[in-house]
N, CA, C and O of each residue as an XYZ file, in Angstrom:
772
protein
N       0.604    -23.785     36.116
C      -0.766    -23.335     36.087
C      -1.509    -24.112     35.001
O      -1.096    -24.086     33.841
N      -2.777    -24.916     35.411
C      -3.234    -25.145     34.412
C      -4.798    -24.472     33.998
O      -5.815    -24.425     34.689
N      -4.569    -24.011     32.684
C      -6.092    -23.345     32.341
C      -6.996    -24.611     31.595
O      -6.525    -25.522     30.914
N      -8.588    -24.354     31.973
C      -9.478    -25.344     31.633
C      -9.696    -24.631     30.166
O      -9.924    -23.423     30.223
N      -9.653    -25.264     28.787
C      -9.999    -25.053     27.864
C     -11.760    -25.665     27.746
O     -12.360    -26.524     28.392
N     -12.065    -25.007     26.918
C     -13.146    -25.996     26.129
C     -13.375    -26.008     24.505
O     -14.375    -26.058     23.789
N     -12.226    -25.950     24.315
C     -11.863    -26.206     22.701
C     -10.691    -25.332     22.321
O     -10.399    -24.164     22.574
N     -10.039    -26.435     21.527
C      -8.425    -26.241     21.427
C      -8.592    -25.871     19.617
O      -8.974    -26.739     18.832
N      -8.286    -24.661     19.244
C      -7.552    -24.366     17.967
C      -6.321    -24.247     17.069
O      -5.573    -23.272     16.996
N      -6.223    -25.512     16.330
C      -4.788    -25.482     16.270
C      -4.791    -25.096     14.973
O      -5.376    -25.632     14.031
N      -3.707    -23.580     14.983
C      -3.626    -22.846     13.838
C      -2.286    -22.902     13.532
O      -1.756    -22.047     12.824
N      -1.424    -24.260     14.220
C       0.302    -23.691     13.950
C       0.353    -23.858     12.495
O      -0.641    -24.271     11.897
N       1.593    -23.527     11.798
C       1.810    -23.161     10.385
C       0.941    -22.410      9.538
O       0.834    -22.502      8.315
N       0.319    -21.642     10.340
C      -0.494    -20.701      9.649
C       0.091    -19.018      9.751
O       0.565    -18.342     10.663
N      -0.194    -18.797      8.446
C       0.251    -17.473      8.215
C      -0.998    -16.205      8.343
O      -2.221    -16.347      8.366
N      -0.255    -15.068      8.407
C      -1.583    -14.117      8.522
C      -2.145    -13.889      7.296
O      -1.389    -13.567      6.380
N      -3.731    -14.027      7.022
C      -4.539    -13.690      8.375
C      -5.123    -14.867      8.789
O      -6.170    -14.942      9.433
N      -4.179    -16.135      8.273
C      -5.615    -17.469      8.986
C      -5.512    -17.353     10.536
O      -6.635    -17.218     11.024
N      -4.770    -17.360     11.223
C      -4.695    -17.556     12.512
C      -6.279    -17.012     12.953
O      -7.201    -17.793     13.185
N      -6.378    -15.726     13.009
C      -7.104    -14.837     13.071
C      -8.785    -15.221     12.448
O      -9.786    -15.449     13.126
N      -8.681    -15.198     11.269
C      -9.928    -16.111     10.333
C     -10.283    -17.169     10.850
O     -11.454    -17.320     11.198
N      -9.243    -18.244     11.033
C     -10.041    -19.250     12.081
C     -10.422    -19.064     13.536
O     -11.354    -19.731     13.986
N      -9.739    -18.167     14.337
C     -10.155    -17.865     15.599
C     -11.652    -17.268     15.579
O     -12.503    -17.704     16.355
N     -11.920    -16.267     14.666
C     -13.104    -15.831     14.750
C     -14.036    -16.971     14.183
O     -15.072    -16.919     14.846
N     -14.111    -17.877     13.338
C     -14.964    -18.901     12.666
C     -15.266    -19.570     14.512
O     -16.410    -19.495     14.960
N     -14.224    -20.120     15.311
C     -13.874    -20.946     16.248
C     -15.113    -20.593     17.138
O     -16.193    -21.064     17.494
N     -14.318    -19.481     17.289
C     -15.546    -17.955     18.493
C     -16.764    -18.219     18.082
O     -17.542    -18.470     19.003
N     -17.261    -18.255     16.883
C     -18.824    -18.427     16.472
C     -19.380    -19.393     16.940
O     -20.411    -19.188     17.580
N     -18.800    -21.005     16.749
C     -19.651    -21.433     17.023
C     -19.272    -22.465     18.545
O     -19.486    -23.656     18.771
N     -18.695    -21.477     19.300
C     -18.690    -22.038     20.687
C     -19.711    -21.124     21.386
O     -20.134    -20.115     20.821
N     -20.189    -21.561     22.885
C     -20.941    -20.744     23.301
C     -20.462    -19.396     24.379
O     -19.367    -19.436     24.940
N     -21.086    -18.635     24.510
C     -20.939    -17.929     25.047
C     -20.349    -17.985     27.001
O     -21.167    -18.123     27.910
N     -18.727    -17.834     27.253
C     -18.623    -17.819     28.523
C     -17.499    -19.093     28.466
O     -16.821    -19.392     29.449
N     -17.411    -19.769     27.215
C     -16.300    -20.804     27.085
C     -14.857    -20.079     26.709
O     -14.658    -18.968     26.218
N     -14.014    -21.007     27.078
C     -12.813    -20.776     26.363
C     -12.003    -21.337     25.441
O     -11.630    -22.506     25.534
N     -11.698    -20.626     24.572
C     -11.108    -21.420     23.273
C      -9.782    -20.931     23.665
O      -9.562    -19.780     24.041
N      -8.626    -22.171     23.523
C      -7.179    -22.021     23.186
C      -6.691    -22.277     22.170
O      -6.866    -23.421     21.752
N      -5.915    -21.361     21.393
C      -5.754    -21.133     19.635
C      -4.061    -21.136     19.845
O      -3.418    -20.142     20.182
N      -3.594    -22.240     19.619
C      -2.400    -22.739     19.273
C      -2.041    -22.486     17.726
O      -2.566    -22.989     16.733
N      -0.726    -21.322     17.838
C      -0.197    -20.547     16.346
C       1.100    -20.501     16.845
O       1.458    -20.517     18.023
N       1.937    -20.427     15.570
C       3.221    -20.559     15.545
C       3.510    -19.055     14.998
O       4.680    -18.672     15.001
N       2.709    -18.378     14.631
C       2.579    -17.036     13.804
C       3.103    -16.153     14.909
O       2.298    -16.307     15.828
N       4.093    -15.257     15.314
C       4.562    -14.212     16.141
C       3.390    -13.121     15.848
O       2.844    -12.669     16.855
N       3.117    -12.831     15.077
C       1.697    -11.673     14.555
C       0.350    -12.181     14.794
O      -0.649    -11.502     14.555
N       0.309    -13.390     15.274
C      -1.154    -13.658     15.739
C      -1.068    -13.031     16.988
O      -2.171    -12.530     17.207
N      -0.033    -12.739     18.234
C      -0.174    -12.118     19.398
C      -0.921    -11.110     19.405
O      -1.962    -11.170     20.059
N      -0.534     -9.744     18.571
C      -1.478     -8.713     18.029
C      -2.419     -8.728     17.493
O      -3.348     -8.018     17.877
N      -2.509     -9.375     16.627
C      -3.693     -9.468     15.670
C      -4.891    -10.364     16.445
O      -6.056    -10.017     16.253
N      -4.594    -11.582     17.372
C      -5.553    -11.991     18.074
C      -6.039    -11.192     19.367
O      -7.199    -11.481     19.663
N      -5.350    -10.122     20.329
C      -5.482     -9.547     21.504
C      -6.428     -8.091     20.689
O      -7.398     -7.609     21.275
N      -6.089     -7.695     19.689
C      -6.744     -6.209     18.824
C      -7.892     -6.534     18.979
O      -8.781     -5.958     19.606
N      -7.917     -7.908     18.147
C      -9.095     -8.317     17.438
C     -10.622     -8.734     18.703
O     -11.802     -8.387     18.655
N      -9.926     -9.519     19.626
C     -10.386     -9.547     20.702
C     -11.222     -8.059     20.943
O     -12.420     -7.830     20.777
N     -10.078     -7.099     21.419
C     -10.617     -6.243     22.355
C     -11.312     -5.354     21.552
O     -11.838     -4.433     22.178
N     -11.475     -5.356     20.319
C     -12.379     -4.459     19.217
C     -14.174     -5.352     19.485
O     -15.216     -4.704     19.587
N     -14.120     -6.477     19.529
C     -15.309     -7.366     19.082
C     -15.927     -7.399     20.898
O     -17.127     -7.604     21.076
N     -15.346     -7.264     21.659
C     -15.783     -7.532     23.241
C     -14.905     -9.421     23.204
O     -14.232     -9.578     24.223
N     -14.895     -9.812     22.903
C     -14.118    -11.168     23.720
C     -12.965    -10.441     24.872
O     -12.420     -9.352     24.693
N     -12.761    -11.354     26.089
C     -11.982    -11.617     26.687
C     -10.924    -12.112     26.206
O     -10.939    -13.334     26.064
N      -9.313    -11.153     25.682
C      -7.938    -12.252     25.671
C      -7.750    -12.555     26.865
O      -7.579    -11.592     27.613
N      -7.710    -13.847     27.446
C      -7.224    -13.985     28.702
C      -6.152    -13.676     28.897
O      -5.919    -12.928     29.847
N      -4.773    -14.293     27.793
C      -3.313    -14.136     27.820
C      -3.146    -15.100     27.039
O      -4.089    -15.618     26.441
N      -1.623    -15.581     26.897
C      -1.065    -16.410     25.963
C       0.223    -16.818     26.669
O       0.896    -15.993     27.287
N       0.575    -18.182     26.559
C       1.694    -18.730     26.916
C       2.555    -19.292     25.683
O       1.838    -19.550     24.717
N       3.701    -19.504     25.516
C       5.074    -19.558     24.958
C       5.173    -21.252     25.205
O       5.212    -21.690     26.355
N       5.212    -22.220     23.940
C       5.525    -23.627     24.383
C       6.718    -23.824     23.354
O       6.339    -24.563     22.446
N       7.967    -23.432     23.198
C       8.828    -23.491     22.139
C       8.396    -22.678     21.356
O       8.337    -21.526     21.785
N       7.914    -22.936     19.887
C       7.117    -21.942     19.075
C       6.465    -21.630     18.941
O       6.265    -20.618     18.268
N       5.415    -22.523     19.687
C       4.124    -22.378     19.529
C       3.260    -21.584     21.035
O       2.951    -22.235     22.033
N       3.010    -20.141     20.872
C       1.322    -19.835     21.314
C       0.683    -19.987     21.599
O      -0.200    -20.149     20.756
N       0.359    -20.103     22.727
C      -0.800    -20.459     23.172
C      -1.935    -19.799     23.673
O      -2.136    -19.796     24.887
N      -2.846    -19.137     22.751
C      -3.989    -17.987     23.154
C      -4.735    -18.558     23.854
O      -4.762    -19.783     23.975
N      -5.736    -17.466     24.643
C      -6.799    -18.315     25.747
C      -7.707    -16.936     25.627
O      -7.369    -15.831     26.051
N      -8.660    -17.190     25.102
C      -9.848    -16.261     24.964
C     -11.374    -16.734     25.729
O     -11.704    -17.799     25.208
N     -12.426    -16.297     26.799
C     -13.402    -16.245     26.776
C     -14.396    -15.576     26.020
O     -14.553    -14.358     25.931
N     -15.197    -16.675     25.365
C     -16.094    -15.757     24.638
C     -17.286    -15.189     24.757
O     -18.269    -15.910     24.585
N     -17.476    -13.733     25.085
C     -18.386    -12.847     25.508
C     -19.631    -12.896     25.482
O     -19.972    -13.406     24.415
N     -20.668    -12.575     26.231
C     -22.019    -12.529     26.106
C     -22.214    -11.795     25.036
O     -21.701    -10.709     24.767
N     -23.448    -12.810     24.046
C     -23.638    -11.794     23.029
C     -24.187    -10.093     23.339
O     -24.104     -9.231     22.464
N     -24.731     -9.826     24.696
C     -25.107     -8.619     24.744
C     -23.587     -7.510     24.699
O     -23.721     -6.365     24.268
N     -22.105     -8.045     25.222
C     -21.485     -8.060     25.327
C     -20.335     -7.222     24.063
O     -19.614     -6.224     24.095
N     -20.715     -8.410     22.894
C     -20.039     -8.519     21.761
C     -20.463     -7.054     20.743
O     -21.664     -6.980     20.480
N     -19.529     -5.878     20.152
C     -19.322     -5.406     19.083
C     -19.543     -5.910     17.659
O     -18.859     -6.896     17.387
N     -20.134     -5.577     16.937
C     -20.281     -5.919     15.895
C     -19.164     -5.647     14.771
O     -19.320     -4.709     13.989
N     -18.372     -6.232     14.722
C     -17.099     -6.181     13.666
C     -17.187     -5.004     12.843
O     -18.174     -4.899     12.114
N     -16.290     -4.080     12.845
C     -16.259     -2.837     11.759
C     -15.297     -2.698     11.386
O     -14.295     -3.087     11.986
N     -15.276     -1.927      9.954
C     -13.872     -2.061      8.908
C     -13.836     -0.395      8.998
O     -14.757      0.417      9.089
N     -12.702     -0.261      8.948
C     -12.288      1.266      8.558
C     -12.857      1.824      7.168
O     -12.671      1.338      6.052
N     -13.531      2.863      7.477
C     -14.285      3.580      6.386
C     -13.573      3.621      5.309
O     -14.106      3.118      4.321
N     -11.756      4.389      5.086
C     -11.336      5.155      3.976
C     -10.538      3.804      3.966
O      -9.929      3.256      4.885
N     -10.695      3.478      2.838
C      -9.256      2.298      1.765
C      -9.181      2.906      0.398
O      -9.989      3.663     -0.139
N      -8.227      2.501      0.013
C      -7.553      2.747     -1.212
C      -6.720      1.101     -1.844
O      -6.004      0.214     -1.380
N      -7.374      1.451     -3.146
C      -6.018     -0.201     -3.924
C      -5.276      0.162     -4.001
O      -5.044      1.361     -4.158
N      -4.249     -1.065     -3.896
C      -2.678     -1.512     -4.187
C      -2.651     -0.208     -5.212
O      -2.413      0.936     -4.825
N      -2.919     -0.551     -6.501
C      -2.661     -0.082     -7.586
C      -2.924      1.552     -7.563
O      -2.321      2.206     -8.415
N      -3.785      2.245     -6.642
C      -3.763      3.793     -6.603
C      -2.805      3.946     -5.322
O      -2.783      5.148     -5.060
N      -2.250      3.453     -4.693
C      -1.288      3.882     -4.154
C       0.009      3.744     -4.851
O       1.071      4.076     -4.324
N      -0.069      3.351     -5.800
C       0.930      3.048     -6.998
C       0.765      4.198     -7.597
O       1.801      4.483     -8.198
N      -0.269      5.210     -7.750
C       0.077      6.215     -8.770
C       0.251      7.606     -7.767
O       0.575      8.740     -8.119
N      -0.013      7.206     -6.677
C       0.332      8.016     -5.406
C       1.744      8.099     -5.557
O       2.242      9.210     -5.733
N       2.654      6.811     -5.501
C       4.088      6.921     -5.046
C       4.658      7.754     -6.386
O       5.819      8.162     -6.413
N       3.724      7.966     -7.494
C       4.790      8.558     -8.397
C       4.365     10.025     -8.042
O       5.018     10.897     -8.614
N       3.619     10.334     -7.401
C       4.150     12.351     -7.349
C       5.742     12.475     -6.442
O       6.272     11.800     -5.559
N       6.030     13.422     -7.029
C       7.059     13.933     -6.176
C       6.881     14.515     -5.084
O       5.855     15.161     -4.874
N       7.814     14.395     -4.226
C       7.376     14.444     -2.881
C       6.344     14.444     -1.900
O       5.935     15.192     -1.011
N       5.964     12.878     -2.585
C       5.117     12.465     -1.526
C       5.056     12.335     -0.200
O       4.181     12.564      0.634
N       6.453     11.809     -0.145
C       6.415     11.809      1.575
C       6.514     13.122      2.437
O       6.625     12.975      3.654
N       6.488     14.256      1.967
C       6.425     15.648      2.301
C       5.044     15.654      3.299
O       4.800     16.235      4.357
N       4.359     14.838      2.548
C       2.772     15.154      3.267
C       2.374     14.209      3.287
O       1.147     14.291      3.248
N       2.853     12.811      3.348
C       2.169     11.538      3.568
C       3.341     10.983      4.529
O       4.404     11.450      4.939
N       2.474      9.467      4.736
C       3.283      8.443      5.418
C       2.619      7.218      5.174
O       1.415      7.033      4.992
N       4.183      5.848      5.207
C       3.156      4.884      4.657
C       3.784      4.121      5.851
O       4.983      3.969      6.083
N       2.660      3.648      6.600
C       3.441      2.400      7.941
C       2.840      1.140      7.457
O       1.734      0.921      6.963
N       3.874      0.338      7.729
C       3.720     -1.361      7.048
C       3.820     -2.337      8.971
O       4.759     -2.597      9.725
N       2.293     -2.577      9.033
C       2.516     -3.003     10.421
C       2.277     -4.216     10.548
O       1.389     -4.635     11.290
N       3.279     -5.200      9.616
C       3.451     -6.292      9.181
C       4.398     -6.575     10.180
O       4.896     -5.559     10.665
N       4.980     -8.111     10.838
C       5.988     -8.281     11.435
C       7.462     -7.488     10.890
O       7.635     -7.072      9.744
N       8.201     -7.425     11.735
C       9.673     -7.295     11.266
C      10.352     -7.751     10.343
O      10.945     -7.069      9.506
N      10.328     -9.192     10.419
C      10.646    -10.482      9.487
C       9.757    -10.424      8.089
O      10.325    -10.761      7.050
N       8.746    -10.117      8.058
C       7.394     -9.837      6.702
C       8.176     -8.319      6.654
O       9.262     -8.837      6.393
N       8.340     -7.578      6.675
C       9.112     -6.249      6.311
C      10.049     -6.221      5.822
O      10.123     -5.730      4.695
N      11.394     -6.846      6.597
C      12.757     -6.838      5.983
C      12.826     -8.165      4.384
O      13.770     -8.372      3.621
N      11.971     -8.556      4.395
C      12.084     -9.685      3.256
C      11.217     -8.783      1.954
O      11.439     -9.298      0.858
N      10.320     -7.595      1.892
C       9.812     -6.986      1.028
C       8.664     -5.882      1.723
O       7.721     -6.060      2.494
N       9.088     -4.970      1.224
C       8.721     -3.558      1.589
C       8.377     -2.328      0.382
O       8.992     -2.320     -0.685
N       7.617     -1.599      0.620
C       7.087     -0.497     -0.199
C       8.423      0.370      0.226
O       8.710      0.196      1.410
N       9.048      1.006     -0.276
C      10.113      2.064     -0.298
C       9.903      3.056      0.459
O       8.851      3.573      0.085
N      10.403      3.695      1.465
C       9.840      4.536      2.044
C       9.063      4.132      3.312
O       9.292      4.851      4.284
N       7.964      2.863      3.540
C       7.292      2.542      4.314
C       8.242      2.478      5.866
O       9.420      2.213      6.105
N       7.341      2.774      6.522
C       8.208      2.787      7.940
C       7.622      1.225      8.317
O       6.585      0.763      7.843
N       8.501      0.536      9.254
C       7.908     -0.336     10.188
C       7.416     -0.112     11.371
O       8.256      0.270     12.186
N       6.284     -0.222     11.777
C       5.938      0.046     13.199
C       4.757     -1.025     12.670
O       3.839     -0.925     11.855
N       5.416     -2.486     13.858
C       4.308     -3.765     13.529
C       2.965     -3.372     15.013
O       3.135     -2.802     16.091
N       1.753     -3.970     14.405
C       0.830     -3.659     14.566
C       0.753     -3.340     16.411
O       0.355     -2.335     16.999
N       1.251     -4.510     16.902
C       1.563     -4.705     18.370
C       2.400     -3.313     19.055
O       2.586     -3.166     20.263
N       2.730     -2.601     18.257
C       4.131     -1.374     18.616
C       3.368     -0.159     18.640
O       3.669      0.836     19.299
N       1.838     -0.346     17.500
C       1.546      0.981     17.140
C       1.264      1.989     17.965
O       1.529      3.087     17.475
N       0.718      2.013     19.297
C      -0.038      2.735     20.693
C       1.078      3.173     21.050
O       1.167      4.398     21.135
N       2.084      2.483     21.320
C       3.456      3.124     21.901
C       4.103      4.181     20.849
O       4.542      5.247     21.281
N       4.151      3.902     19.591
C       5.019      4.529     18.732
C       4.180      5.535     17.995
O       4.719      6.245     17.145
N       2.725      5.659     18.297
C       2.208      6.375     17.911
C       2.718      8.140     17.492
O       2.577      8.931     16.559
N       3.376      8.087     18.858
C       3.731      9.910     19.178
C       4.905     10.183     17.897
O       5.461     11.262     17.693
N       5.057      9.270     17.328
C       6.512      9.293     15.992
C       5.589      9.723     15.179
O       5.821     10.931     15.224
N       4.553      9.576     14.341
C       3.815     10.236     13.567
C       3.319     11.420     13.453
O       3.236     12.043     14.511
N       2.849     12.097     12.222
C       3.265     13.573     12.643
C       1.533     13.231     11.535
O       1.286     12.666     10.470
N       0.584     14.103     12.791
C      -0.862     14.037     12.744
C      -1.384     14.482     11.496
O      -2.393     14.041     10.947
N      -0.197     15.903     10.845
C      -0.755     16.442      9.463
C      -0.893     15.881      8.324
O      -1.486     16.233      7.304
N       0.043     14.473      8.735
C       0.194     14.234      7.324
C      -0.880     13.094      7.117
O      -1.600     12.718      8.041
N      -0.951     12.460      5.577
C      -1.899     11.972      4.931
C      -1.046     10.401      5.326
O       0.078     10.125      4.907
N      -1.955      9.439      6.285
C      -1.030      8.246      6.311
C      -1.940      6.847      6.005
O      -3.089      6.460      6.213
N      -0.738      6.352      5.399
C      -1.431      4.817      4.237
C      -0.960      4.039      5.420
O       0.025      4.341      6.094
N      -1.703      3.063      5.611
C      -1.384      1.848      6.449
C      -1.651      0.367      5.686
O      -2.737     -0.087      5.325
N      -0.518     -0.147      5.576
C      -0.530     -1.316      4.952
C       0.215     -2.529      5.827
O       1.129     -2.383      6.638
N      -0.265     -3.436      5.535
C       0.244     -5.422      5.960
C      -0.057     -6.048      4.941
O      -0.335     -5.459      3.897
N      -0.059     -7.317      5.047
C      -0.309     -8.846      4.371
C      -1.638     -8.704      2.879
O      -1.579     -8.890      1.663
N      -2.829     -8.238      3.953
C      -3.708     -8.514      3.369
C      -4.870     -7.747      3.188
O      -5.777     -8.014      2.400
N      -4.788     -6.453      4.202
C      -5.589     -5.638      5.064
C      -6.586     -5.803      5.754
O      -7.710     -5.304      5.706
N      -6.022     -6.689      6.548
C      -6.821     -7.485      7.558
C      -6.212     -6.242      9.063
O      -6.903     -5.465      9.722
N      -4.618     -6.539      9.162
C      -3.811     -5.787     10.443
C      -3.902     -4.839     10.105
O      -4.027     -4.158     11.123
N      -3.952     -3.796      8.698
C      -3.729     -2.749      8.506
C      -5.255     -1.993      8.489
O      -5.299     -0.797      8.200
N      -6.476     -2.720      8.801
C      -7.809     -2.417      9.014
C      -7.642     -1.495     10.403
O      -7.989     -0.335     10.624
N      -6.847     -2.661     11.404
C      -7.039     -2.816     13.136
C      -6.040     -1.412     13.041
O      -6.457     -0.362     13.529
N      -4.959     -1.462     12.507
C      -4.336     -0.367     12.703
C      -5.010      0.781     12.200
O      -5.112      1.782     12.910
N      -5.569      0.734     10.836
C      -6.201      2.541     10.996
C      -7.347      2.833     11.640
O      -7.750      3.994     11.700
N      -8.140      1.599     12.312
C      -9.064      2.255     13.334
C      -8.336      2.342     14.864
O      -8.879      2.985     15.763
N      -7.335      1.788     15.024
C      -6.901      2.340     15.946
C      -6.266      3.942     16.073
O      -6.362      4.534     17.147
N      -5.858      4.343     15.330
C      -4.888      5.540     15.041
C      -6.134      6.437     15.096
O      -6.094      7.386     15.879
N      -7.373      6.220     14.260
C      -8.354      7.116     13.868
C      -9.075      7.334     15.501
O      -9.616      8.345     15.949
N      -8.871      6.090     16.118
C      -9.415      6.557     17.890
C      -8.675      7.391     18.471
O      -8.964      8.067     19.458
N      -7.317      7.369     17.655
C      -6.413      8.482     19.077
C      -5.467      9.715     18.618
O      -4.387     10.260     18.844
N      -6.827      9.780     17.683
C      -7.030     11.849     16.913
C      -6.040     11.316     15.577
O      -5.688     12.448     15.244
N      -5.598     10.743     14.944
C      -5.435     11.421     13.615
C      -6.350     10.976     12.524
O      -6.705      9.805     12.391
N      -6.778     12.119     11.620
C      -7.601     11.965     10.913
C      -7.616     11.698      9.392
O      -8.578     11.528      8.643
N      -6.273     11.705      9.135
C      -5.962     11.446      7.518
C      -5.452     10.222      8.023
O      -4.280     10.207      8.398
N      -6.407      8.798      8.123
C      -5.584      7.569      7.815
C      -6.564      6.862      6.593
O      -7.712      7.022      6.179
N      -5.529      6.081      6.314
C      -5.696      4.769      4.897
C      -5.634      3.862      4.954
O      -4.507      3.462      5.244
N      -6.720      2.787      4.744
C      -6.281      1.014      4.641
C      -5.624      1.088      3.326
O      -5.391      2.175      2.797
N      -5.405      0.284      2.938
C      -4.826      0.214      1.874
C      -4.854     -1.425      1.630
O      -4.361     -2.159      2.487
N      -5.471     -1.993      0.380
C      -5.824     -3.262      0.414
C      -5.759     -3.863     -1.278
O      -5.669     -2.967     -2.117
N      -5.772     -4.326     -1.448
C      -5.566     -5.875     -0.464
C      -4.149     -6.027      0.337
O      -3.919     -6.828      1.242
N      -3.359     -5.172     -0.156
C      -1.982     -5.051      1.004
C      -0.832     -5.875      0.043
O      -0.845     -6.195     -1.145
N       0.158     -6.060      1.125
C       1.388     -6.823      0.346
C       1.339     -8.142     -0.582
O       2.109     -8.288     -1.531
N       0.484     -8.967     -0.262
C       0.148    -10.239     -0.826
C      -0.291     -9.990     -2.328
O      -0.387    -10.940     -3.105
N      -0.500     -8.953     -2.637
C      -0.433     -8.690     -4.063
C       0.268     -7.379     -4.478
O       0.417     -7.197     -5.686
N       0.405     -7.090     -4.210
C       1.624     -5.739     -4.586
C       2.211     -6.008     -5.371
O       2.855     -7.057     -5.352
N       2.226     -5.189     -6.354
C       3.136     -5.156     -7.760
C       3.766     -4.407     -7.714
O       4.820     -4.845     -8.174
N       3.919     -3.179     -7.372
C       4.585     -2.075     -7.348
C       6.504     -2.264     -6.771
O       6.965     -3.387     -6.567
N       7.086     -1.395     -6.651
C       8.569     -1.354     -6.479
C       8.489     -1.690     -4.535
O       7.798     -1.187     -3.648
N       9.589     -2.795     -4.531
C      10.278     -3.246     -3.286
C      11.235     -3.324     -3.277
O      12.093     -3.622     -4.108
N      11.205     -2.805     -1.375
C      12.605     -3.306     -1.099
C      12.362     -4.003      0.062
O      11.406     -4.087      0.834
N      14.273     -4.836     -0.054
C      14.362     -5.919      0.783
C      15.559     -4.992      2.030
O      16.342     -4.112      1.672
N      15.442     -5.354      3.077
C      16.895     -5.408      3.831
C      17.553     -5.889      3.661
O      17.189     -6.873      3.017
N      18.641     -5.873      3.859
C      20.112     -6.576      3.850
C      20.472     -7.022      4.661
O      21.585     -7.547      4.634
């Protein structure tokens, strides 16, 4: 099958959130009804580019697999079309979720999901944090337990934005960005084994 591009983005060796940052820069200044193909080597651009998409109105067309590399295919929407980008209302810093983790029994009434890849998880993690990567969250949703108070963290809080407005669309009401996210975290980690 071949798809007609009209501008090729090549984001391989990019980590999150450039994939993403440049796709939307890309989107701007093509016109409306074209298609951009955004070539990433990033396994987390799949999610993070299809979310991001379907939050803003673009078309993901799909994505094809060339060895490592990704191959996204987006049409980009009539501006009457297009959402205006929105951030999740409630965030919290690195550093006050740091004085969060010291009450005792926190996790009694909280939860912290890290919806960072698998691979970005098992290499350094908040203690306690569950994994459920961003792409999983709709399915794994029903594992969360609605009462409690839940922090959502990734990279940068870029994925962990997409994730608490997603969660906040499908009834729970105590969620948290939590930012700037792992990329600066000082606080206590762990690794897998």
């Amino acid at each position: 099958m071949t798809i007609h591009v009209d501008r090729i983005l090549d984001a391989k060796g990019l980590a999150c959130p450039m994939p993403i940052v440049k796709t939307k820069k890309a989107m701007d200044e093509i016109e409306y009804g074209l298609v951009l193909e955004v070539q990433a080597t990033d396994s987390g651009s799949i999610a993070d580019i299809q979310s991001w998409a379907a939050k803003i109105g673009h078309a993901y067309l799909g994505n094809k697999m060339d060895g490592n590399v990704i191959h996204h295919y987006l049409r980009k929407a009539n501006p009457a079309e297009v959402t205006p980008e929105q951030r999740h209302p409630i965030t919290l810093l690195n550093d006050d979720l740091q004085q969060h983790l010291k009450q005792p029994h926190l996790f009694e009434h909280a939860i912290i999901i890290d919806v960072r890849e698998p691979a970005e998880y098992a290499f350094g993690h908040i203690p306690g944090a569950i994994s459920i990567p961003l792409g999983a969250l709709a399915k794994r949703a029903s594992e969360l337990d609605p009462s409690k108070d839940i922090y959502v963290i990734c990279r940068t809080g870029n994925r962990s934005d997409m994730a608490a407005q997603a969660l906040t669309e499908l009834g729970f009401a105590k969620v948290t960005n939590i930012i700037p996210g792992m990329s600066e975290w000082t606080g206590p980690v762990q690794c897998e084994e």
